[in-house]
KOLGU-734006 format. One record per residue (C-alpha): residue number from 1; residue in one letter; x, y, z. Coordinates in Angstrom, 1 decimal. Layout:
<keba NUM,A,<X,Y,Z>>;
...
% end
This chain:
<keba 1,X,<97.9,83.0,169.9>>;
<keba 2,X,<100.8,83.3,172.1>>;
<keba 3,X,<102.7,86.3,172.3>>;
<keba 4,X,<106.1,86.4,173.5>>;
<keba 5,X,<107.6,88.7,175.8>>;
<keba 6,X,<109.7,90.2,173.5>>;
<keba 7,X,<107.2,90.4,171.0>>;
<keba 8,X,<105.0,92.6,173.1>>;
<keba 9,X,<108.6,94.7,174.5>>;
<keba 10,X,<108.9,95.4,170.2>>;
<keba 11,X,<105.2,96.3,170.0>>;
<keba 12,X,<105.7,98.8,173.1>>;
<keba 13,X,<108.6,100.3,171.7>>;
<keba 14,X,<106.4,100.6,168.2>>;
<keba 15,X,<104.1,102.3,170.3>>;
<keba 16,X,<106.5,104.4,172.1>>;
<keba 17,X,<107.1,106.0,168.5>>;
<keba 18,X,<103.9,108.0,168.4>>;
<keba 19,X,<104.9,110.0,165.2>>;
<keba 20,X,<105.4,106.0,163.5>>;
<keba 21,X,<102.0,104.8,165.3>>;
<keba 22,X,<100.3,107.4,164.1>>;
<keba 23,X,<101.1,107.3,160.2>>;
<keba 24,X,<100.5,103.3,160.4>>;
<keba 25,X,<97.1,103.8,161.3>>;
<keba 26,X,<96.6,107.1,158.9>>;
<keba 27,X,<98.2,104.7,156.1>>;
<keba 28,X,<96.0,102.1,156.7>>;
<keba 29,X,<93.2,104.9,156.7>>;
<keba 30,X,<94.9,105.8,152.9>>;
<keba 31,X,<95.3,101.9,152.0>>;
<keba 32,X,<91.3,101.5,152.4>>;
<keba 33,X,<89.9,104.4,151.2>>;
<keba 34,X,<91.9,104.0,148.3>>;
<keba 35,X,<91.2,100.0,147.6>>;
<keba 36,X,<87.2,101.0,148.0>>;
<keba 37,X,<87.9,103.9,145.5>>;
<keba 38,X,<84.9,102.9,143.3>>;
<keba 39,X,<82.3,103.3,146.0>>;
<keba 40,X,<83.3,106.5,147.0>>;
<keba 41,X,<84.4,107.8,143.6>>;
<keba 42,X,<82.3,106.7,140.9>>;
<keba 43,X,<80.1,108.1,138.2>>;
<keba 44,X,<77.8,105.3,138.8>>;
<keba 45,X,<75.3,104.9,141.6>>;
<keba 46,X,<76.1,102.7,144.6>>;
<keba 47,X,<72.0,102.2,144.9>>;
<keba 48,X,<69.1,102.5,142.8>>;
<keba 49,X,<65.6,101.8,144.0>>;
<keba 50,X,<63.3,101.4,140.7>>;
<keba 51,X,<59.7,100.0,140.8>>;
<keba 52,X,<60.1,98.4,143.6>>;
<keba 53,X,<63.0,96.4,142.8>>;
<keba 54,X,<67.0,97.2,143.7>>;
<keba 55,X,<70.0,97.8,141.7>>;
<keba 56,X,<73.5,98.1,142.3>>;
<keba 57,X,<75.0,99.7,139.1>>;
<keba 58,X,<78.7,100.1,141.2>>;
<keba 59,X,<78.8,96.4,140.9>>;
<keba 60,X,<76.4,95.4,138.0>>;
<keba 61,X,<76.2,96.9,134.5>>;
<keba 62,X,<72.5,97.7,133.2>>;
<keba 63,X,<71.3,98.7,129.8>>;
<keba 64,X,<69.0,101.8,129.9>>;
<keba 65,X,<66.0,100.1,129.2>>;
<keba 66,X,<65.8,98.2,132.6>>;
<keba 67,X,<64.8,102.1,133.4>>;
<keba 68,X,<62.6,102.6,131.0>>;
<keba 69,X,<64.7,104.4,128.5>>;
<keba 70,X,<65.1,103.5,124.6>>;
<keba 71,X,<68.8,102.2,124.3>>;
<keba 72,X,<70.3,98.8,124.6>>;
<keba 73,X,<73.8,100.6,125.6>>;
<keba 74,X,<74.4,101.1,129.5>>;
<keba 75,X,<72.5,103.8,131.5>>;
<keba 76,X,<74.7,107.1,131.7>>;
<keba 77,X,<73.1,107.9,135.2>>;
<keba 78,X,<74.9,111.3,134.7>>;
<keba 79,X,<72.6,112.1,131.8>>;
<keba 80,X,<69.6,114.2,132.9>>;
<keba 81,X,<67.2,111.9,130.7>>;
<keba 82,X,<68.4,108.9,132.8>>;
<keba 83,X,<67.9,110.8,136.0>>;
<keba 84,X,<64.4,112.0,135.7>>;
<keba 85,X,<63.2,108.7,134.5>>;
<keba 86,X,<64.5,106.9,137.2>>;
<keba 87,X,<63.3,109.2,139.8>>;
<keba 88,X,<60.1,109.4,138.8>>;
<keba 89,X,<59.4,106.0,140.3>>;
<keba 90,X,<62.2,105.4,142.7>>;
<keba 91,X,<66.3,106.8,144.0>>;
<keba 92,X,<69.4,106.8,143.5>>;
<keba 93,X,<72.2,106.9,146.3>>;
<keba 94,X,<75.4,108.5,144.6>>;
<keba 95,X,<78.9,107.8,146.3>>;
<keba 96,X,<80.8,110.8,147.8>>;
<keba 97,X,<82.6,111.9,144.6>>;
<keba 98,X,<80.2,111.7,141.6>>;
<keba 99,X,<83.2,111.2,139.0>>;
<keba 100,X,<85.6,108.2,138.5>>;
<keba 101,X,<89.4,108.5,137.4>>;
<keba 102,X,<87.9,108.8,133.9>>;
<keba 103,X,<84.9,110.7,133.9>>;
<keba 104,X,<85.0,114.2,132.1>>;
<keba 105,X,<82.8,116.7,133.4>>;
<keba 106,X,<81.0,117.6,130.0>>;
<keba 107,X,<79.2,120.9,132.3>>;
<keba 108,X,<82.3,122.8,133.1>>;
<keba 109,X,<81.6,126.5,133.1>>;
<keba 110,X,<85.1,127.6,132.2>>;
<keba 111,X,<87.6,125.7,130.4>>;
<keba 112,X,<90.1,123.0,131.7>>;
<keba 113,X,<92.0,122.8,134.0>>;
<keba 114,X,<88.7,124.1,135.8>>;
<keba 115,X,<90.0,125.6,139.2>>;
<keba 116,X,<88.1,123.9,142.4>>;
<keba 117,X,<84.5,124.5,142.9>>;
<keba 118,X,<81.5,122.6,145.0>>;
<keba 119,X,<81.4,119.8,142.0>>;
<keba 120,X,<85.1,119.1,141.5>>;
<keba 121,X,<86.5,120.1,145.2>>;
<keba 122,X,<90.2,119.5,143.7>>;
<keba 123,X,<89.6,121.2,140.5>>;
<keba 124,X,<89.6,119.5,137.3>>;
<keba 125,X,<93.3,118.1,134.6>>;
<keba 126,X,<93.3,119.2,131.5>>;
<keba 127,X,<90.7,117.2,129.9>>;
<keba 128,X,<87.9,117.8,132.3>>;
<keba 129,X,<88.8,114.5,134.8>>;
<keba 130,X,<88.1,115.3,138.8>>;
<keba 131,X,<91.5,115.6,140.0>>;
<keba 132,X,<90.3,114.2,143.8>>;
<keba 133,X,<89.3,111.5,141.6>>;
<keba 134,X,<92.3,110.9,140.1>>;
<keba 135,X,<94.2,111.0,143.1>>;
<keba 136,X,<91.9,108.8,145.1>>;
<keba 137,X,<92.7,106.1,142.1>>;
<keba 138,X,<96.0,107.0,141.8>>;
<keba 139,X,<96.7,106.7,145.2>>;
<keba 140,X,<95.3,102.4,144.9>>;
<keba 141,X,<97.7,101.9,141.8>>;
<keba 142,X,<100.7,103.2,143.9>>;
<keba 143,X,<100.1,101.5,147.2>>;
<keba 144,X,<99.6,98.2,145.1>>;
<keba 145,X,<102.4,98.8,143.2>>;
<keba 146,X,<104.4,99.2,146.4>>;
<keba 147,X,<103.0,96.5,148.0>>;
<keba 148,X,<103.2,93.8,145.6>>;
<keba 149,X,<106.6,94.8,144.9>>;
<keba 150,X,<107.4,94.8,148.6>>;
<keba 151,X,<106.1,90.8,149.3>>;
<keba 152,X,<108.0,89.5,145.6>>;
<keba 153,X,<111.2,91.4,146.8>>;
<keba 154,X,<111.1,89.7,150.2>>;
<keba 155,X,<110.5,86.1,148.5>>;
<keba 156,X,<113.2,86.2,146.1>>;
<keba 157,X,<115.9,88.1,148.6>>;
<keba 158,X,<115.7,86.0,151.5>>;
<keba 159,X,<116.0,83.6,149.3>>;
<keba 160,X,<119.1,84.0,147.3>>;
<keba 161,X,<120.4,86.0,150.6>>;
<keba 162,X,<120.0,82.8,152.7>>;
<keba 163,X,<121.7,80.5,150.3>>;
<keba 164,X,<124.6,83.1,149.7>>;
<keba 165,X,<125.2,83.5,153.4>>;
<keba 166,X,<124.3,79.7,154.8>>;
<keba 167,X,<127.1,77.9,151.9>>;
<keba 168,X,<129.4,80.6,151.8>>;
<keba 169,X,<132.7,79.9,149.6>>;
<keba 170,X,<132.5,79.7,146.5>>;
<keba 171,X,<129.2,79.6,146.4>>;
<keba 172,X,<128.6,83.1,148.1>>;
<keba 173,X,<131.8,84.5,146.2>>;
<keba 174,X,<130.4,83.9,142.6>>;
<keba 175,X,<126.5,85.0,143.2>>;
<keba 176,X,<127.6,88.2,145.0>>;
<keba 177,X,<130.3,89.1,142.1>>;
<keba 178,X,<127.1,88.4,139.7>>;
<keba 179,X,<124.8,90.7,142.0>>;
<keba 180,X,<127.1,93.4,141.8>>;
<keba 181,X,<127.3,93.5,138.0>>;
<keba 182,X,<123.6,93.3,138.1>>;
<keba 183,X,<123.3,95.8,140.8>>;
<keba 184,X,<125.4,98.0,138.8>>;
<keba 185,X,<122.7,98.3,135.1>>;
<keba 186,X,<121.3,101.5,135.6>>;
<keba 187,X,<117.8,100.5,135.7>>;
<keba 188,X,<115.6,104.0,134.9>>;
<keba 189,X,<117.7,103.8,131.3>>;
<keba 190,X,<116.9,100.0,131.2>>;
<keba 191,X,<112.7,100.8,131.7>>;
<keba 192,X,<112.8,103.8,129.3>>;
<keba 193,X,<114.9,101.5,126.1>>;
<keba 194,X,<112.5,98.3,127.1>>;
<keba 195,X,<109.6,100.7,126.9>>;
<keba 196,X,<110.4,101.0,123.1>>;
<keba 197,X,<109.8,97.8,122.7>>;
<keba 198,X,<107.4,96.5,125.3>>;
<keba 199,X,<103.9,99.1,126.2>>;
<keba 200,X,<104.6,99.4,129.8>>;
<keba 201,X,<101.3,98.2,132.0>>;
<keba 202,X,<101.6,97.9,135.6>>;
<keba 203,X,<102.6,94.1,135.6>>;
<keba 204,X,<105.4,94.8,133.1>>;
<keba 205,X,<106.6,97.5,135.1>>;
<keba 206,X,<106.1,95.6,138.4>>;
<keba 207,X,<108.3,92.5,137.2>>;
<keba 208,X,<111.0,95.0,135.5>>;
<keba 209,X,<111.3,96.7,139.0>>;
<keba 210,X,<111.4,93.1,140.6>>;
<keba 211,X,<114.4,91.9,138.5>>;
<keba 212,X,<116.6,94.8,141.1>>;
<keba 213,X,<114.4,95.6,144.1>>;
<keba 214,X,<114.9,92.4,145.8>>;
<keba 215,X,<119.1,92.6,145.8>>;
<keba 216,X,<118.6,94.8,149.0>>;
<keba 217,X,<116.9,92.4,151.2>>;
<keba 218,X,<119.5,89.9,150.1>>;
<keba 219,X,<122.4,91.6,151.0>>;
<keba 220,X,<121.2,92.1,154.9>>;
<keba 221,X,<119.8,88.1,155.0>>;
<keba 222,X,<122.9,87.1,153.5>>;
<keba 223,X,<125.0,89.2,156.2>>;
<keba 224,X,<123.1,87.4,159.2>>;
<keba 225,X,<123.3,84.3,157.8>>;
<keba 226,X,<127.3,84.3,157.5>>;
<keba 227,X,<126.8,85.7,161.3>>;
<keba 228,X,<124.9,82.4,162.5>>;
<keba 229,X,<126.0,80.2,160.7>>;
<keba 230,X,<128.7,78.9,163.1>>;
<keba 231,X,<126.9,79.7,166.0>>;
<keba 232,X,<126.4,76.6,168.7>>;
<keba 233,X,<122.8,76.6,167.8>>;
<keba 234,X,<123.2,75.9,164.2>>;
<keba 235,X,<126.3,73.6,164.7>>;
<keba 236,X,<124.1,71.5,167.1>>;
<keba 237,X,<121.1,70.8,164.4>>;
<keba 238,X,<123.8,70.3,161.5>>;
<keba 239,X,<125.3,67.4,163.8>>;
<keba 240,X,<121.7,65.7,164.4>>;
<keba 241,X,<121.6,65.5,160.9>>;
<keba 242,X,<118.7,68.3,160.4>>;
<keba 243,X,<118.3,68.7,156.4>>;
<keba 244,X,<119.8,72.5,154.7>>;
<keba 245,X,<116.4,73.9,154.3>>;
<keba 246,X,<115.3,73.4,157.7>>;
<keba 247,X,<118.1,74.5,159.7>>;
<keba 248,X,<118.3,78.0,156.8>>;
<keba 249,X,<114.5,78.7,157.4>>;
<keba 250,X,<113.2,77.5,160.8>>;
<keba 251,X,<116.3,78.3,162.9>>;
<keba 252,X,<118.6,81.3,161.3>>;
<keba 253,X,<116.0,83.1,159.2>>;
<keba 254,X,<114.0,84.2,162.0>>;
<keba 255,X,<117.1,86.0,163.3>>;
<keba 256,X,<117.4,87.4,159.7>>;
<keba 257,X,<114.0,88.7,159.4>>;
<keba 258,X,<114.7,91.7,162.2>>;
<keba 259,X,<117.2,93.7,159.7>>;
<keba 260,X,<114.5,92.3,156.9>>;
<keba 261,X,<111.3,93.9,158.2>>;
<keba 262,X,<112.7,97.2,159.2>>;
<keba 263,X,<113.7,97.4,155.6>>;
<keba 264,X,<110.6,96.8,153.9>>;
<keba 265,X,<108.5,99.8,154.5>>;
<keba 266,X,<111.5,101.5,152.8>>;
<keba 267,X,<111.4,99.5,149.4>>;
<keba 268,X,<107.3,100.2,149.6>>;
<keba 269,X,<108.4,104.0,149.5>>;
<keba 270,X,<111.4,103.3,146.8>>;
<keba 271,X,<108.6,101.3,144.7>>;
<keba 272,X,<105.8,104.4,144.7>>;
<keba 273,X,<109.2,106.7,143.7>>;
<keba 274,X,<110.1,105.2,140.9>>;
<keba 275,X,<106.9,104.5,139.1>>;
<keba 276,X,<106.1,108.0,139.7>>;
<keba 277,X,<109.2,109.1,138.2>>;
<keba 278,X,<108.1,106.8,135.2>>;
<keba 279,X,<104.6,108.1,135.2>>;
<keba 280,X,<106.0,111.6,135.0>>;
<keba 281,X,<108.5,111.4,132.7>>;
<keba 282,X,<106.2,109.0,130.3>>;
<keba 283,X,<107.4,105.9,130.5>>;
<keba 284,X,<105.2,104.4,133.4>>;
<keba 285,X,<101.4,103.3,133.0>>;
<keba 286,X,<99.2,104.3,129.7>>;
<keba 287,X,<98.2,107.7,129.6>>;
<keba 288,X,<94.7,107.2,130.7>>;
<keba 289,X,<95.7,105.1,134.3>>;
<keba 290,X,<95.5,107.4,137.0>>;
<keba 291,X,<98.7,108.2,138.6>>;
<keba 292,X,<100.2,110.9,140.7>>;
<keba 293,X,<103.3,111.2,139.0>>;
<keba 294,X,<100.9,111.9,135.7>>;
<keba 295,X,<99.2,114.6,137.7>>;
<keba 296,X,<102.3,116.5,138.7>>;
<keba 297,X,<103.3,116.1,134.7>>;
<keba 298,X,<100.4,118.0,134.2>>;
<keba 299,X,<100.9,120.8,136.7>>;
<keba 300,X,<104.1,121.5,134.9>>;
<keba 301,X,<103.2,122.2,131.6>>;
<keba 302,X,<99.9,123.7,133.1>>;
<keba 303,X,<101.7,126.5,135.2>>;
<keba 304,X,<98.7,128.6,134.8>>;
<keba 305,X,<96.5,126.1,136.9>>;
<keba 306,X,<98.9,125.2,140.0>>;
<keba 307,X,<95.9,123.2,142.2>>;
<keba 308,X,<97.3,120.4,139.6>>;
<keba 309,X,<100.9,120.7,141.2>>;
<keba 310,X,<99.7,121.6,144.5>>;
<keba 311,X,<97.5,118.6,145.1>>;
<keba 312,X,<100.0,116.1,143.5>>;
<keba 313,X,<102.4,117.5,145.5>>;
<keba 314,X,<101.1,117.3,148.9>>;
<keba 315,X,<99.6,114.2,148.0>>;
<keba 316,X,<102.7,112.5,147.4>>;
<keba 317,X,<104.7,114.2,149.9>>;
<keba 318,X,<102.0,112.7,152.4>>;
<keba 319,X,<102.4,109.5,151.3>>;
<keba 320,X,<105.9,109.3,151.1>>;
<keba 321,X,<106.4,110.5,154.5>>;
<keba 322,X,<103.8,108.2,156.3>>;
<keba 323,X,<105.8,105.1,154.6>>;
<keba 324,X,<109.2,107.0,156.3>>;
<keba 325,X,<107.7,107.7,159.4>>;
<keba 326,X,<106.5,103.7,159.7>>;
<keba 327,X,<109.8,102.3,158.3>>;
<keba 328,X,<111.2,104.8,161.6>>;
<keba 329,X,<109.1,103.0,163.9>>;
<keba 330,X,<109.6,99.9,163.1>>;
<keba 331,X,<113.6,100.3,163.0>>;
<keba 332,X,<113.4,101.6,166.4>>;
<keba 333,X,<111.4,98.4,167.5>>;
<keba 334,X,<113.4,96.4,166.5>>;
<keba 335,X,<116.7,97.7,168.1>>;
<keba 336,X,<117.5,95.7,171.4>>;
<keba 337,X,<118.8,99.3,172.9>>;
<keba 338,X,<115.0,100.6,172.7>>;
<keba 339,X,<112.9,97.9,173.9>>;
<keba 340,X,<115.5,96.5,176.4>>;
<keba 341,X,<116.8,99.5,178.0>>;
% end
């Protein structure tokens, strides 16, 4: 594929931003490690060699007979029983982390929260749960969340932003009168009364968020559509008879899409804000999803155990400034005064 000059003058200037080039790729780092959380926290094996013959309980659920055991149920490969008879007559390779988001370590020597030690290198919440764990998990719920929220916001604001700005008139006048009443419902209170009603999952939580994220992309398309909408350009195609949607999406929404991109890493971090607001005020996911906002909940009413607050905290922060520090970059690439002085 060809890249344009100015593409490659924007990528420079991305580049130039070391501090923004920098948390992309350590984001990216974050964004895999935590989409291939089950193979590196899991309190199943990734591997098991038995009689000659290969398993891959991560993936694949086996009863613990196919180890020679007694019960129908699945193996508990955490359950010394389980262990010896498997390697008596083969291995097991164990991920990094031996506990998923839900796994209670039943071996604790001191109550919970347990404070960090060799097996739980984060300490342990108050029900015995690996806290690296949970924030390894919690950590793929929020940068889904953000994501998914990021791409429908986009759809739906360029959208209504580039027929509010292409028509204008009355046509612009009513939807942006309705968008400011809409804009104007004060959504936390709106999530916490629908959450009476409705158990909040992350879908119903995603499309709640949706029905108000998306008015500030449309607000910036809209504005550079009124800009270039009279321009020669645009005049030229209307005469030749070019259809609406064609002259709206293949000629003035790629001028739109600058202001729209430099935005979007912001509504990412807005996104992970609010559900772990949510989470910690307990109206967000169920109580047993893993979530950081759920994590700092706990460090508050467990003063007593602060590696809870602490590694929430720093957790979050680290996210939240990575998101910033790309949403920086990318603002600065896009500004004609960086990459064309």
């Amino acid at each position: 594929m060809k890249v344009s000059p100015v593409m490659r003058r924007q990528w420079a200037a991305f580049r130039a931003n070391r501090r923004g080039y920098w948390a992309l790729w350590l984001f990216a780092l974050l964004a895999v490690l935590a989409l291939g959380a089950r193979f590196i926290a899991n309190e199943r094996p990734l591997l098991v060699q038995f009689q000659g013959d290969w398993y891959t309980p991560v993936l694949v659920s086996y009863p613990e007979t196919t180890f020679g055991g007694f019960f129908d149920t699945e193996a508990n490969y955490r359950d010394p029983v389980v262990q010896e008879l498997i390697n008596a007559d083969g291995w097991m390779l164990w991920p990094l982390i031996r506990f998923d988001h839900t796994t209670i370590n039943y071996d604790l020597q001191v109550p919970s929260p347990a404070p960090p030690s060799a097996e739980n290198w984060l300490g342990t919440d108050n029900q015995g749960r690996d806290v690296l764990a949970r924030i390894l998990y919690g950590y793929r719920t929020s940068i889904l969340f953000g994501l998914l929220l990021m791409a429908a916001s986009a759809v739906i604001g360029i959208a209504v932003g580039a027929v509010q700005g292409y028509y204008g008139g009355w046509t612009d006048l009513v939807s942006q009168r309705l968008i400011e009443v809409w804009s104007s419902m004060p959504i936390l209170y709106l999530i916490i009364i629908l959450s009476s009603f409705v158990v909040p999952s992350f879908w119903s939580l995603l499309v709640i968020l949706l029905l108000f994220s998306w008015m500030a992309l449309s607000d910036l398309v809209r504005a550079e559509f009124l800009r270039c909408r009279n321009l020669d350009y645009v005049r030229a195609a209307q005469a030749l008879g070019v259809s609406a949607p064609v002259v709206m999406f293949r000629h003035i929404l790629p001028n739109a899409m600058v202001a729209t991109l430099t935005f979007m890493p912001f509504i990412v971090n807005g996104a992970i804000v609010t559900l772990t607001t949510l989470d910690f005020m307990g109206f967000g996911l169920p109580a047993s999803s893993p979530s950081l906002g759920e994590l700092l909940a706990q460090g508050k009413a467990n003063l007593h155990a602060p590696w809870l607050a602490l590694s929430g905290f720093i957790a979050l922060a680290l996210l939240l400034s990575l998101l910033i520090f790309i949403g920086e970059a990318v603002r600065d690439a896009f500004d004609p005064r960086k990459y064309l002085a």
